[in-house]
MARZA-507120 format. One record per residue (C-alpha): residue number from 1; residue in three letters; x, y, z. Coordinates in steps of 0.2 Angstrom, whole numbers, plus 2048, in hexadecimal, padded with zeros to 3 digits. Example, Ala and Ser with C-alpha at 12.3 -4.5 7.8 and 13.67 -1.06 7.14 Angstrom:
2
{1 ala {83E 7EA 827}} {2 ser {844 7FB 824}} 
# end
This chain:
225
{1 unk {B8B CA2 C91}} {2 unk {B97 CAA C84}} {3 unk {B90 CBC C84}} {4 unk {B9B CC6 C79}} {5 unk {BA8 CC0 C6B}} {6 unk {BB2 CC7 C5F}} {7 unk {BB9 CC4 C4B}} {8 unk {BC8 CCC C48}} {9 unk {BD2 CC8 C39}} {10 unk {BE1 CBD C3D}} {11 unk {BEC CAF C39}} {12 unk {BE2 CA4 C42}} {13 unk {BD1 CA9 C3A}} {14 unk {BDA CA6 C29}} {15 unk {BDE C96 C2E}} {16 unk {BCC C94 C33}} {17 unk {BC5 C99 C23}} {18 unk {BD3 C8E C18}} {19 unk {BCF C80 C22}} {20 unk {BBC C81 C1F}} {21 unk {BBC C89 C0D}} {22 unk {BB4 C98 C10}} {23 unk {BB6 CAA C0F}} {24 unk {BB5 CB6 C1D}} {25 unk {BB3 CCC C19}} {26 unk {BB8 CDA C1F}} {27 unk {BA4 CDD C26}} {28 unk {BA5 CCF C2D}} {29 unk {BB2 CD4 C3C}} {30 unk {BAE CDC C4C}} {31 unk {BB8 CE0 C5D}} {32 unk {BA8 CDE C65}} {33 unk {B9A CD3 C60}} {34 unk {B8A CD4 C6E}} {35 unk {B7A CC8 C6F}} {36 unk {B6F CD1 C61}} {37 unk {B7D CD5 C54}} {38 unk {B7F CCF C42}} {39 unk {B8B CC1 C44}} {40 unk {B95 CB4 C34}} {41 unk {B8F CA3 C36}} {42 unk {B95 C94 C2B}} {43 unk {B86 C89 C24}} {44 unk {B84 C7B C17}} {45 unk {B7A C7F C09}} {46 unk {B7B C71 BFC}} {47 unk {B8E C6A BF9}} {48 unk {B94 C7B BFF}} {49 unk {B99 C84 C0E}} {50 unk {B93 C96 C0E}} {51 unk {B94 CA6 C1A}} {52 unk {B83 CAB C1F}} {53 unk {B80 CBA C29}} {54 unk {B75 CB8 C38}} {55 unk {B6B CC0 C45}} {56 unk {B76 CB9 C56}} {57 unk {B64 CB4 C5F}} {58 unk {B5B CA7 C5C}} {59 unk {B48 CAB C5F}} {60 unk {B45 CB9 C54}} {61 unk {B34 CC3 C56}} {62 unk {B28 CBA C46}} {63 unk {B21 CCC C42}} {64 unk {B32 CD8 C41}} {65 unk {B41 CCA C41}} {66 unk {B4A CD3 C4E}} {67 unk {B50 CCA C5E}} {68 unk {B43 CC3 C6A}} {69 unk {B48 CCC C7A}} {70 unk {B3C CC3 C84}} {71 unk {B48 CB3 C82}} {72 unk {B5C CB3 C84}} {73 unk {B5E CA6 C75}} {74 unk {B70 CB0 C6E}} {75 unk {B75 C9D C77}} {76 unk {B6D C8C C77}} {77 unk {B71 C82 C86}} {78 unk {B78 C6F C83}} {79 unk {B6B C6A C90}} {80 unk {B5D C6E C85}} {81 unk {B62 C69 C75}} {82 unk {B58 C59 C78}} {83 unk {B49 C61 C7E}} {84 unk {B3B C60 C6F}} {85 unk {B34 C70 C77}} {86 unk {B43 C7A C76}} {87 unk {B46 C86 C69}} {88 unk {B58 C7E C65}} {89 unk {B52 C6D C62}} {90 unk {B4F C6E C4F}} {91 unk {B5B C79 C4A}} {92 unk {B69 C6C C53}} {93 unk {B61 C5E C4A}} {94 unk {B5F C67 C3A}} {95 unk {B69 C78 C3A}} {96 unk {B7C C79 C41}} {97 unk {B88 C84 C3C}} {98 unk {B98 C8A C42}} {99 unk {B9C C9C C48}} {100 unk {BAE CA4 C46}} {101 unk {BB5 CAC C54}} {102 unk {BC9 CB3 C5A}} {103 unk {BC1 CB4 C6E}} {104 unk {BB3 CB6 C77}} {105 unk {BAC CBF C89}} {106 unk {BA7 CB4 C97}} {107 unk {BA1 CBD CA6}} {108 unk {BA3 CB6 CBA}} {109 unk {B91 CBD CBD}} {110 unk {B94 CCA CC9}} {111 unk {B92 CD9 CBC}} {112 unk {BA5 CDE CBF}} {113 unk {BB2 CCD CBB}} {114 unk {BB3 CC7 CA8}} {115 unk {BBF CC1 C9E}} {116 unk {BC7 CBF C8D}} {117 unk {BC8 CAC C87}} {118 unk {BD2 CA7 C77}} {119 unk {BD8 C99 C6F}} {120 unk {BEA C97 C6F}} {121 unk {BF0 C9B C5F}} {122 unk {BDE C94 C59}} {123 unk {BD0 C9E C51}} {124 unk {BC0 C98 C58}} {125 unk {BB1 C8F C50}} {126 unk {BA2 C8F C5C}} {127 unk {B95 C81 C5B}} {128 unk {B84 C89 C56}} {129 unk {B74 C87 C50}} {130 unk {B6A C92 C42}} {131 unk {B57 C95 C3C}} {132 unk {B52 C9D C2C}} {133 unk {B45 CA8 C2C}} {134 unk {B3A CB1 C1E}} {135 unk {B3A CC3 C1E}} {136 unk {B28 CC4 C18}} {137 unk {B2A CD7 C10}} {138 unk {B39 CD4 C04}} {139 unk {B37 CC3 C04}} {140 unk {B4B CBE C0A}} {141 unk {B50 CB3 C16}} {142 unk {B57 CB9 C25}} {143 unk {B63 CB0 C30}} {144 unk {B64 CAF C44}} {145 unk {B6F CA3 C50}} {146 unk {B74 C9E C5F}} {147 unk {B85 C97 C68}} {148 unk {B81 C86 C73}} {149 unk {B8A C87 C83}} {150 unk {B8E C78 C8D}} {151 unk {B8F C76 C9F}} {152 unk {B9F C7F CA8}} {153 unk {BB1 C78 CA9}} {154 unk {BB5 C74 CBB}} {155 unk {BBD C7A CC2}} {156 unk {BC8 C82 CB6}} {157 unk {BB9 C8E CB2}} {158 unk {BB2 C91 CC5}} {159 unk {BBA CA1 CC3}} {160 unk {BB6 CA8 CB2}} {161 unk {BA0 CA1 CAF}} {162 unk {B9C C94 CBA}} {163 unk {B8E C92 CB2}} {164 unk {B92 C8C CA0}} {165 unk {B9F C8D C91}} {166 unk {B9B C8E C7F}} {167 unk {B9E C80 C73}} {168 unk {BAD C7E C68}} {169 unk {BAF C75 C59}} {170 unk {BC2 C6E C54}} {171 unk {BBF C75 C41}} {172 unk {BCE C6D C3F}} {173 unk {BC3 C5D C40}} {174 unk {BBC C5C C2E}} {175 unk {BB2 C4A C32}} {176 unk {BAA C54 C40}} {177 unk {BA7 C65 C35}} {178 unk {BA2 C5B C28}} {179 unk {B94 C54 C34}} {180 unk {B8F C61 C3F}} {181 unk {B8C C6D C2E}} {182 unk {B81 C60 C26}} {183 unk {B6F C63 C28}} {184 unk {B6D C51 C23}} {185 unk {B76 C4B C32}} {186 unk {B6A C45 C3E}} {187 unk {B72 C3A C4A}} {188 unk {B76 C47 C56}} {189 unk {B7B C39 C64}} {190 unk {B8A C3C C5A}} {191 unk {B8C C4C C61}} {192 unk {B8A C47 C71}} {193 unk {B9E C48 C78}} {194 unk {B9F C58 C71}} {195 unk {B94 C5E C7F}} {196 unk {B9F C5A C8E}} {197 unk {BA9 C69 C92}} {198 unk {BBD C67 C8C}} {199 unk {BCC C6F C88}} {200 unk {BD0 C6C C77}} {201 unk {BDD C77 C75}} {202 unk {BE5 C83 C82}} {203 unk {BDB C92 C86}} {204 unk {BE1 CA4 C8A}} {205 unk {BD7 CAD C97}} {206 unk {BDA CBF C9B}} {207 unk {BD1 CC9 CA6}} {208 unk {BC9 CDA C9F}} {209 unk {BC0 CE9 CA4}} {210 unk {BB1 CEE C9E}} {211 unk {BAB CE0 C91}} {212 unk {BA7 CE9 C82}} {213 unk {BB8 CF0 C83}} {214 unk {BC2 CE0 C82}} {215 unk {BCF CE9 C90}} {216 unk {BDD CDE C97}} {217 unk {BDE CE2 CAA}} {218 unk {BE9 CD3 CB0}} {219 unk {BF5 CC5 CA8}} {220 unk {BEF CBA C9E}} {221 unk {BEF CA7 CA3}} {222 unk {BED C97 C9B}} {223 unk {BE1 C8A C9C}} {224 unk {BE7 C7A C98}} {225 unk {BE0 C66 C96}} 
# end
């Protein structure tokens, strides 16, 4: 489960946004983005890529368009992506987008062990889904989203949530972007090795204190292929 993530703006989230033509702002960076928050998520819209703002939960309550709290869906498991029941099982086949990122929180899920990950010299792109929404009172469309998570990456990740990691999407990969972006790419078999967990590139983990103060309370190590 990836909790908490940041957007902070770096060489590597310029890179980011070169290699995928697009433009992030100043709002759009946090040091500490929790389930609920208003998050950047890249979409298709036509023959351009565009930076929406979204709601980071996917079931959003019909009447006010705030988080549903009766149902976690700030992730969508990769399990249930192809359950015609599940919430995610549209918006993977009709919806994707990516979601910017410099590191992310993941939590042991004892309330008290959790730690920093990064990409090495990488910014992140998370693998996520999106729904539209109608505000029926001004008539705009509202945005919300959700990160898939994969199963865990044992045993490298025993220690850190043995219970699941989030996708990652090599933006570098523009065949892949190109794909996972288009809302009228259906063949989601395609898909289907993204959703074994692996190490892409090396990632940095550092234990922290408290999680929404991103505090470094050990040396960092690296996870590797």
């Amino acid at each position: 489960m990836c909790g908490r993530f940041n957007l902070i703006d770096s060489p590597q989230i310029q890179w980011l946004c070169q290699t995928l033509g697009i433009s992030l702002f100043a709002h759009h960076a946090s040091g500490d983005i929790a389930p609920g928050s208003t998050i950047a998520i890249v979409r298709q819209q036509g023959n351009e890529r565009v930076v929406s703002e979204a709601i980071w939960w996917l079931m959003l309550d019909h009447d006010t368009l705030k988080p549903n709290y009766k149902y976690a869906s700030f992730n969508s498991r990769s399990d249930k992506l192809h359950s015609k029941r599940a919430i995610a099982y549209k918006p993977y086949r009709e919806s994707r987008c990516l979601i910017p990122a410099s590191a992310f929180v993941e939590g042991l899920g004892d309330k008290k062990t959790y730690h920093k990950i990064e990409l090495e010299d990488s910014a992140i792109a998370f693998g996520g889904l999106y729904k539209e929404h109608l505000d029926q009172n001004t008539g705009e469309v509202v945005y919300s989203a959700s990160i898939i998570t994969l199963p865990p990456l044992s045993p490298q990740w025993d220690a850190i949530h043995p219970k699941s990691m989030p996708l990652m999407i090599d933006f570098e990969d523009a065949e892949l972007v190109a794909k996972w972006l288009d809302p009228a790419f259906h063949d989601v078999e395609e898909f289907a090795p993204l959703l074994q967990p692996k190490v892409d590139k090396p990632m940095k983990v550092t234990r922290i204190g408290k999680p929404s103060k991103w505090d470094p309370v050990a040396d960092s190590f690296l996870i590797v292929a």
